[in-house]
N, C-alpha and C positions, 0 to 999 in steps of 0.2 A: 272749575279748574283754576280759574282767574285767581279764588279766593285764597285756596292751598299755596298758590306760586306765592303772594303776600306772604301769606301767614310764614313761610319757608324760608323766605329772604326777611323776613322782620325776627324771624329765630334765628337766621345765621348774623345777621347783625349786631342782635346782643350776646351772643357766643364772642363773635371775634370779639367788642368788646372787652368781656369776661377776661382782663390778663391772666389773675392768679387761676382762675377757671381754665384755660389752656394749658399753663404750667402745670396743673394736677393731673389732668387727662395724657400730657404729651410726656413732660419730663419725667414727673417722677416715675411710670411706668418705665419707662426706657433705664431710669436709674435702680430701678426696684430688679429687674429684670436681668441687668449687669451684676448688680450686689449679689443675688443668690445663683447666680447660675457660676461665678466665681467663687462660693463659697462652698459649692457643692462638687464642684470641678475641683476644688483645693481639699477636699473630704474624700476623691477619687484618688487623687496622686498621693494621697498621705497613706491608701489601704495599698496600693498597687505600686508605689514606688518610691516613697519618703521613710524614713526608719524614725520609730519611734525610741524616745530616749529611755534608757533603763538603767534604773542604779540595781548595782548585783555585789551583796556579800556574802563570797561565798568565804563559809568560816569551816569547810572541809578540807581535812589534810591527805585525804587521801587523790586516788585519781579517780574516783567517780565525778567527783566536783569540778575537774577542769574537764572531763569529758561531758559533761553538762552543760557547761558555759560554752562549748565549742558547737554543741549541739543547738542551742540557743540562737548563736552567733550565724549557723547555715542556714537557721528560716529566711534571714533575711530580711527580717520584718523589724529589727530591735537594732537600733547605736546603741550598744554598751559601756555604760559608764561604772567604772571598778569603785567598790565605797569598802573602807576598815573603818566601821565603829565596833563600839563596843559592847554594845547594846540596841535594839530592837528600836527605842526610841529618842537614840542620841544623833546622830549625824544624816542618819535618812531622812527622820524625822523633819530636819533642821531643812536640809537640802529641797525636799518636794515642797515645803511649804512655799520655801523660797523659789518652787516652780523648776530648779536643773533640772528635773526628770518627774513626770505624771506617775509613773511606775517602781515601781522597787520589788526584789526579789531575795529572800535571802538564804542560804544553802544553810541546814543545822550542820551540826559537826559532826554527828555520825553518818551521816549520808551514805558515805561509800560503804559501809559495815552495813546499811537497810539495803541498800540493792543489794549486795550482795549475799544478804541473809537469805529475802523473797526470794532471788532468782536460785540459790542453790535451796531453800522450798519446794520452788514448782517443778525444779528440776527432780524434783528426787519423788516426787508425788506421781509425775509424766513417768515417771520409773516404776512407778508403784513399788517405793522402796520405804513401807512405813516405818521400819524399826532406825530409820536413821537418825542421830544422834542431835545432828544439825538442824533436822526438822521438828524434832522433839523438843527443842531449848528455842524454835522462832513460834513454835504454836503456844509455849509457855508463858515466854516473856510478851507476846502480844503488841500494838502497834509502836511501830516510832515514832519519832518528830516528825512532823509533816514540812513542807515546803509553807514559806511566810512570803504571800504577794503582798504588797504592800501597793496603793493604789490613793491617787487627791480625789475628792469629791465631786469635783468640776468634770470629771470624766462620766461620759454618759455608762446605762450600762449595758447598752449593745456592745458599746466598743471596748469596755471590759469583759464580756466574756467572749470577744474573740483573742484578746490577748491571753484571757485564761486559756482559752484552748490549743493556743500556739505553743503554751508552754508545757500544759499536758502532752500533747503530741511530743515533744525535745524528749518531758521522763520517759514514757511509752517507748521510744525506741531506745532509750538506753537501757530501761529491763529488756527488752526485746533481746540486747545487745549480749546481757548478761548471760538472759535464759539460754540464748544458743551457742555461746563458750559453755558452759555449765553440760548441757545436755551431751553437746559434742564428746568433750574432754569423760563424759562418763560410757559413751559409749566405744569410742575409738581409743581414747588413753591417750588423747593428741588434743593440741590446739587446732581448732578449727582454720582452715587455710582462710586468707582475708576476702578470696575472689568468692568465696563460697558464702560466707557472711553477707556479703557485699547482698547476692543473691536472694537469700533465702530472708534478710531483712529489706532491702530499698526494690525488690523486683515486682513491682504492684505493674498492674493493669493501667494505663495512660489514660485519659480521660479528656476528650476531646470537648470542647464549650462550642455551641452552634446553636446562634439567633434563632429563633422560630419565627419568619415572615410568610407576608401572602403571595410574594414575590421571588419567594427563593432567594431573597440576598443574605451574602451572611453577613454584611457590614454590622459593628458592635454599636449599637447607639452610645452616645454621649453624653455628659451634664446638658450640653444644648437644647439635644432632643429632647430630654425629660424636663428641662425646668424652663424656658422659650415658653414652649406653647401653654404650660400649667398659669405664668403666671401674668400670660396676655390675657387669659379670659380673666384673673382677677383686676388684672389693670381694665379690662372694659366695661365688667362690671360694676365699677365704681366711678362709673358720669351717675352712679345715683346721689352723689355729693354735690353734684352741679347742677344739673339735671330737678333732682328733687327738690331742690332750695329756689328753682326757679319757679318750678309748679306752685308752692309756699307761697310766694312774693306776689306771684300774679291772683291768688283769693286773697292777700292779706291786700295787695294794693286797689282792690274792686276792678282789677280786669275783668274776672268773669262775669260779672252784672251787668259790665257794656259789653262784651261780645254775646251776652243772652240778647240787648237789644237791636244787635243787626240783624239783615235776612240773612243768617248762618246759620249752620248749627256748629256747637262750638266742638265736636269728633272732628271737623276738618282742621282744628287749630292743634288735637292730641293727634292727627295724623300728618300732619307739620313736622310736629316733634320728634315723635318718631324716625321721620324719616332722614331729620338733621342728626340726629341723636346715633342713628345706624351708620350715616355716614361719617359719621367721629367713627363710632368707634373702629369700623372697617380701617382708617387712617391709623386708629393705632397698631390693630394687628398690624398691618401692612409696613409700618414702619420697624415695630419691634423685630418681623421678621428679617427684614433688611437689616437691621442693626446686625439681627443674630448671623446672618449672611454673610453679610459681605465684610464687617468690622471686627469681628468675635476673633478670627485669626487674626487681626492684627495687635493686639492686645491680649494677646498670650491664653484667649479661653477658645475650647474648641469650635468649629464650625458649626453653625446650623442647615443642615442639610434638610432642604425643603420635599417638600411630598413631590411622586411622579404625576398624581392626579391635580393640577392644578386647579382646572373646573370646580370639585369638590372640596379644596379649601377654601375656596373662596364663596361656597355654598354654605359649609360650616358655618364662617366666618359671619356672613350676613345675617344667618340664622340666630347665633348667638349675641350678635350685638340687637338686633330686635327684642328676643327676651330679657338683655341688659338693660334697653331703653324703656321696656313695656313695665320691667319693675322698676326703674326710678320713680313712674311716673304713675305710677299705683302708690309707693311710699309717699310721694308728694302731695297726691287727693287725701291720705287719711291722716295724714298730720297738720299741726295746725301752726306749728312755729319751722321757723329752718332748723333752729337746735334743735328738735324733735327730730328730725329728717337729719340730719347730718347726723344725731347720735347712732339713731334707730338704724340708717341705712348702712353706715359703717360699719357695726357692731354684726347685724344680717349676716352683711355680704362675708364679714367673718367665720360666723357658725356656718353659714353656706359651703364655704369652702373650705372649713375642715368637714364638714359632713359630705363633703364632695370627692374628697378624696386629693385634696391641691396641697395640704397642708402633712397628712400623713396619707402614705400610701395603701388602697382601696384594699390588697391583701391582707394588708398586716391590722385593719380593725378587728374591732368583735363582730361576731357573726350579726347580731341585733342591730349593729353598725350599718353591717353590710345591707339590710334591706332596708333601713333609715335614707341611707344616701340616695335612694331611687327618687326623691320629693325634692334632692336638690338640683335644680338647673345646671350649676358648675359641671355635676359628675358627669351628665350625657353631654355637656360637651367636653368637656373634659379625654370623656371615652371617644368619643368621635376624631379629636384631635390626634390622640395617642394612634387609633385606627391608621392615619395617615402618615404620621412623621414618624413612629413606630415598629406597626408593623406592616409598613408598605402596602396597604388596600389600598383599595379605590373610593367612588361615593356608592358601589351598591353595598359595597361592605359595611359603609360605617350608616348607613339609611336608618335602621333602628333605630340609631340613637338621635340623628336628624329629627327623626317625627315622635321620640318622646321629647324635646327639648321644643318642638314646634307646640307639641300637646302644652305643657306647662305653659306655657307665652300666652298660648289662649286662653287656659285659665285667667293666669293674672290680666288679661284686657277683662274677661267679663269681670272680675273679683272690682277693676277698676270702676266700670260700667257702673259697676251695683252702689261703691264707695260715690261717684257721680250725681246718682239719682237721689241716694240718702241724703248728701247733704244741699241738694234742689240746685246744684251745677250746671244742670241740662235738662 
């Protein structure tokens, strides 16, 4: 016991030490942590309550055109900006490149003559009125100009096709709008009253949104909740940058030749480590938490609203920074330079955590994906995490994932062990 207390205090001594070593483990986590949980917070407020800008020419003269733009204008989702060019690639063109608006839209000119061609179509078709004359001259001449989005590069394409569909929905209810004046007027010989319109186009079913917890709550989670916790385990994960380059330093320096010649064996020196290495990392969850706590509302990004089970965070938490320290410290036996180790482990903990599911969300991989990520450590805690700040479980809930993230840890000690023997370490 005498030996470990040494060896534990002779590791936290070169630790403090380590300035740029603490800087890497304490700051830029907390800064890494800030950065994306505001940029994802700032990716929420732009879908849910910022308007995106839009250049719109519309080159219709009739009133399809302005009831389109007005239709446009009630998603809600679009600041519209009015553009007269005079051509497709003169002043839009000009404008997005120069970034006023990611988006552009532009009306053809017959616009109101095609809705109103299709909707007196379907109308007379819902009639079964085939000899009509109107229907006979739209099934002739065949389709129109279509609508011209206009759209910069830099825009991803999730968030282009939900703009596309924002703006399918605007046409949709304006044929919608058409077909039921058309139908109306053929069957009564009247314009359709507006309360009736109103009705039989906007009277949909409401749709309630409700959390699915372990707890019954329906609190909405935040940017906090999802990106906090995702990217404390990558911030812990990476004392294999410190960590490993120390393993490194101590074969390249012949520590291990002299701790072969004392009565030790040198496992009490890798259980040393260990256990400084867990308690880092434990301080930074612990901190990041608290940042995301108590300071996230003061600085304008949501709060971190911590698990009911605190016991089992803090079980998570230790658990995970063991298999964080147990792989630095595997990367550190099988490389032989720090560069090695500082590339290798970087680069890792990278693939780890997008195979984890940190970097792109676990749903939305390929299926092949999805049973790939079981091999990564990240992902079970990862899931374990989400378990708690989530969907309000407890620790029997997220246990599963506890004991495959235990299982993996013990892998990489024996994988260590092995790497140890091979190269006559112990």
């Amino acid at each position: 016991m005498h030996t470990v207390t040494a060896t534990i205090i002779k590791d936290l001594k070169i630790l403090i030490r380590d300035r740029m070593g603490l800087i890497m483990m304490f700051f830029m986590p907390v800064l890494l942590v800030i950065v994306i949980t505001s940029v994802q917070n700032s990716t929420y407020e732009l879908i849910n309550n910022n308007r995106i800008t839009l250049l719109a020419d519309n080159r219709d003269k009739g009133p399809e055109g302005a009831r389109l733009m007005k239709a446009i204008e009630k998603i809600g989702m679009f600041n519209i900006l009015p553009s007269d060019s005079t051509g497709p690639d003169d002043e839009i063109s000009i404008r997005m490149h120069a970034k006023d608006a990611l988006v552009a839209i532009v009306i053809p000119a017959d616009f109101s003559s095609s809705i109103q061609n299709r909707a007196t179509r379907i109308a007379n078709r819902a009639l079964q009125d085939p000899d009509s004359p109107v229907l006979k001259k739209d099934l002739s001449t065949g389709q129109t100009d279509s609508l011209l989005m206009y759209y910069h590069p830099v825009m991803q394409q999730s968030f282009r096709l939900s703009i596309e569909g924002a703006l399918h929905s605007a046409v949709q209810v304006m044929q919608g709008e058409a077909i039921v004046r058309d139908l109306y007027h053929a069957i009564n010989n009247k314009s359709v009253p507006p309360d009736l319109e109103k009705d039989i186009l906007f009277g949909q079913i409401p749709i309630t949104e409700i959390p699915v917890s372990r707890t019954g709550s329906r609190v909405v989670p935040n940017a906090s909740q999802h990106n906090v916790p995702a990217w404390t385990i990558f911030a812990m994960f990476f004392v294999v940058i410190t960590l490993g380059s120390t393993m490194v330093k101590e074969k390249s320096s012949g520590s291990f030749l002299r701790l072969k010649t004392l009565p030790s064996s040198y496992l009490n020196a890798l259980f040393s480590k260990q256990i400084v290495y867990v308690l880092v990392t434990f301080l930074q969850a612990a901190l990041i938490f608290a940042i995301g706590n108590l300071l996230f509302p003061h600085i304008g990004l949501p709060v971190l609203h911590l698990p009911n089970d605190i016991p089992g965070l803090i079980l998570v938490t230790l658990v995970t920074g063991w298999c964080a320290a147990s792989y630095a410290i595997c990367v550190g036996v099988f490389c032989n330079t720090t560069e090695q180790s500082n590339g290798f482990g970087a680069i890792s903990i990278l693939i780890l955590a997008a195979l984890g599911g940190l970097l792109v969300p676990a749903f939305a991989m390929p299926a092949n994906f999805q049973r790939i990520m079981r091999i990564s450590p990240l992902h079970w805690s990862l899931e374990a995490y989400y378990g708690l700040f989530l969907e309000g479980g407890k620790l029997k809930d997220v246990l599963t994932n506890i004991l495959s993230l235990a299982g993996i840890t013990i892998c990489i000690q024996l994988l260590t062990l092995y790497g140890l023997k091979k190269k006559n370490l112990i």
